[in-house]
N, C-alpha and C positions, 0 to 999 in steps of 0.2 A: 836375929834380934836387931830391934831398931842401930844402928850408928850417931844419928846425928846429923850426918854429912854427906849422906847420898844425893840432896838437891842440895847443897848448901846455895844459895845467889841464884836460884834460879823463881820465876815467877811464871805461873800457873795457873787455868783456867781449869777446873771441872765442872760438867753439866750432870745435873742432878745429881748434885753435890753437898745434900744435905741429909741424905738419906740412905739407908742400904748401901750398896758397893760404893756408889761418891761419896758417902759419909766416912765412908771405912777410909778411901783415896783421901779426902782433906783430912784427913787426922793423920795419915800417916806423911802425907806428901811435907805438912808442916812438922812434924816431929824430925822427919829428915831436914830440915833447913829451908824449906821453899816458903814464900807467898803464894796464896791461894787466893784466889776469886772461884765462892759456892754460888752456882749458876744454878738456882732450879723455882721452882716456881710457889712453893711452898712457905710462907713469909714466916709463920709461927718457927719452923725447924730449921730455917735459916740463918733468925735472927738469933737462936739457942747456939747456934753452932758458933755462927763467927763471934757472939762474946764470949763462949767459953776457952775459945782457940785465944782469943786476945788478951787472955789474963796477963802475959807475961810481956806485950807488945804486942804492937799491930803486925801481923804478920796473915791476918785472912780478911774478908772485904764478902758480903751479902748483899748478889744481885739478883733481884728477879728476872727472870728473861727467858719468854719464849724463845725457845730453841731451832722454830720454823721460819722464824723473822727474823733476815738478811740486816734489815736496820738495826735490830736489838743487837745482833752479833758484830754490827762496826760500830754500833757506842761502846761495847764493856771493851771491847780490845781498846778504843781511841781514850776510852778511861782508865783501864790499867798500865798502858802508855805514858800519858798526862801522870798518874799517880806513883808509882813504880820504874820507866822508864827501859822495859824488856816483855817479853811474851817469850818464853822457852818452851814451855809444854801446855798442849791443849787434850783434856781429854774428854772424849766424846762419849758422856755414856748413860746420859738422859735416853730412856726409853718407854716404851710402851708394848702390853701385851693385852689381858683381858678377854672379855667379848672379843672387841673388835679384832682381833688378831686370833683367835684361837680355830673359829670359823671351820670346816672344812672347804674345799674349791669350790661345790655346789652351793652352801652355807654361804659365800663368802659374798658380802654388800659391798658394792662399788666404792659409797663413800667412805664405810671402813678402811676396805683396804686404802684406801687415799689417805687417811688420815693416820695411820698404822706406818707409810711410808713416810710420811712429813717428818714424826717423830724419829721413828728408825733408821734412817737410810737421806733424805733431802737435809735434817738438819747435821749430820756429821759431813755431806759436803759443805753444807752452810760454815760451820765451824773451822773445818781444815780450810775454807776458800780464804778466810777471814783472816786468819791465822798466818798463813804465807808469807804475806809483805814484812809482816813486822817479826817473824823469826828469822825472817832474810837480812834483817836489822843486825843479828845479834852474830851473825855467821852461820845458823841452822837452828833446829830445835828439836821436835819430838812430839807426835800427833797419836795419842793411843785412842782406839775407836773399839768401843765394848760392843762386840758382837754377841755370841753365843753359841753354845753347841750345834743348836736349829739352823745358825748360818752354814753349815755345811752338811748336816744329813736332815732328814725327814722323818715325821711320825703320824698317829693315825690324824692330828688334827692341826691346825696352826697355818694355812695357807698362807695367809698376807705376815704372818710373825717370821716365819721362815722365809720369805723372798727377798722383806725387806735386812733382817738381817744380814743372809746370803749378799744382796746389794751391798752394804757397809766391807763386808768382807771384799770381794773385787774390788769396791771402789778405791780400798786400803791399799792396794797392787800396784793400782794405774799411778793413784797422786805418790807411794814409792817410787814408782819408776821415773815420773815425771821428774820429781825435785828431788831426788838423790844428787843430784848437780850443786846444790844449794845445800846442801848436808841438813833437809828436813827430813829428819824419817818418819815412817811413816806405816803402824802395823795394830792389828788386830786381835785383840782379847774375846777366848771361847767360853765363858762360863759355863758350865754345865749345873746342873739342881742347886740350886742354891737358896736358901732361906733368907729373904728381902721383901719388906713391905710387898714388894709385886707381887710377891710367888705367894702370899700368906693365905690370901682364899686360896690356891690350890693345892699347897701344902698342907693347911689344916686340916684337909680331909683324908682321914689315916688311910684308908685303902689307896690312894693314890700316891702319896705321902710313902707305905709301905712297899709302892711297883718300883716306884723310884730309887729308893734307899737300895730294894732287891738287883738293879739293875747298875748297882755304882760301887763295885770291887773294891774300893778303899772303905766302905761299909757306913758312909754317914755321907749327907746332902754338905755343900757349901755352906762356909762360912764368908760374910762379906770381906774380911781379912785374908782369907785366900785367892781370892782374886785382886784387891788391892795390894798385897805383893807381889806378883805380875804385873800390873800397870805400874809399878815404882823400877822395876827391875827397867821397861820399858821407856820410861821415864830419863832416867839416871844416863850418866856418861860410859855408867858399866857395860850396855847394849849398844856402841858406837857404830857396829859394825852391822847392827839388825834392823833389816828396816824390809818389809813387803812381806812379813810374816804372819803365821795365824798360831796365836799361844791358847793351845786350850788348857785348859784348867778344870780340869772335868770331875777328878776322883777316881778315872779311869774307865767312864762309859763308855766310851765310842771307840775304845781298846778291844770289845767282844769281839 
């Protein structure tokens, strides 16, 4: 159950952060004590969000920001800076699947897959590059980067959704190992089935919907709350010592 105090003073960037699992992340990251900046691109649910977070004080902030744009990602940090005066957690978890990502190898369009990576995989370097100088500020931070179960195993369909995931997941490793010197850690969330705007075209379709469910031994798909307590646990001072990991969250798929 919530505390209160697991981010108490700490300030916070989530990307697609207004929706599904970052929605779930800015309501909880702020119920624990943080400031939140909801990074996503969606003005109508953004704007719903940060005033309803702000009933009691400002404690959340609605920026739109392409996730792929290197510029967009040094204004909202050099604005959370300017406004707030810390960057402690950035979490990466703006994504993309669809068409474009679902593809098989032979299926798969050059520029999709391009475009599949930008969101997946180029904007979470984007983010953690960005992020660096100014958690180096505060003596370290905490970089959580929402992968998925696809970032580690394969299925019949999903080429470019799978690589670039998979990307996010290594790249989680490298920038670990690199700035563990600087106490940024640095680690990677596995979602498995989970019921989120994204997944709802292919979730709604009960045969598929039902392979799923058949396939996930705790007996029910993801809740956005379930993964958003992993990214807090992640988050938090309580994971001091965790950093270049991959937390899946799955219900026990990828246990078979």
């Amino acid at each position: 159950m919530p505390t209160g105090n697991r981010l108490e003073g700490k300030t916070a960037i989530v990307t697609g952060g207004a929706s599904g699992i970052g929605e779930a992340t800015s309501r909880l990251f702020v119920t624990e004590g943080a400031k939140v900046v909801i990074a996503d691109i969606d003005d109508d649910k953004g704007v719903a969000l940060e005033s309803e977070l702000n009933q009691s004080g400002e404690v959340a902030l609605y920026r739109k920001v392409d996730v792929t744009s290197e510029s967009q990602w040094i204004a909202i940090c050099s604005e959370i800076m300017n406004k707030w005066g810390r960057l402690d957690v950035v979490v990466n978890n703006a994504g993309m699947s669809g068409v474009k990502g679902r593809a098989t190898v032979e299926d798969t369009v050059v520029e999709n897959w391009d475009t599949v990576f930008s969101v997946n995989s180029t904007a979470v370097m984007l983010g953690t590059k960005t992020a660096i100088p100014e958690m180096r500020k505060n003596g370290g931070g905490s970089v959580v980067n929402v992968s998925s179960i696809f970032g580690i195993v394969g299925s019949p369909a999903g080429a470019a959704y799978h690589a670039s995931k998979g990307a996010a997941r290594t790249f989680s490793k490298a920038a670990a190992v690199q700035y563990a010197k600087d106490n940024i850690r640095v680690n990677s969330v596995h979602p498995g089935f989970t019921d989120t705007p994204m997944t709802l075209d292919i979730h709604s379709q009960q045969e598929i919907r039902e392979a799923r469910l058949n396939m996930t031994p705790l007996g029910r798909l993801g809740l956005p709350m379930d993964i958003a307590y992993g990214i807090l646990y992640l988050a938090s001072d309580e994971s001091s010592w965790v950093t270049g990991i991959e937390l899946v969250i799955d219900g026990g798929e990828i246990a078979w």
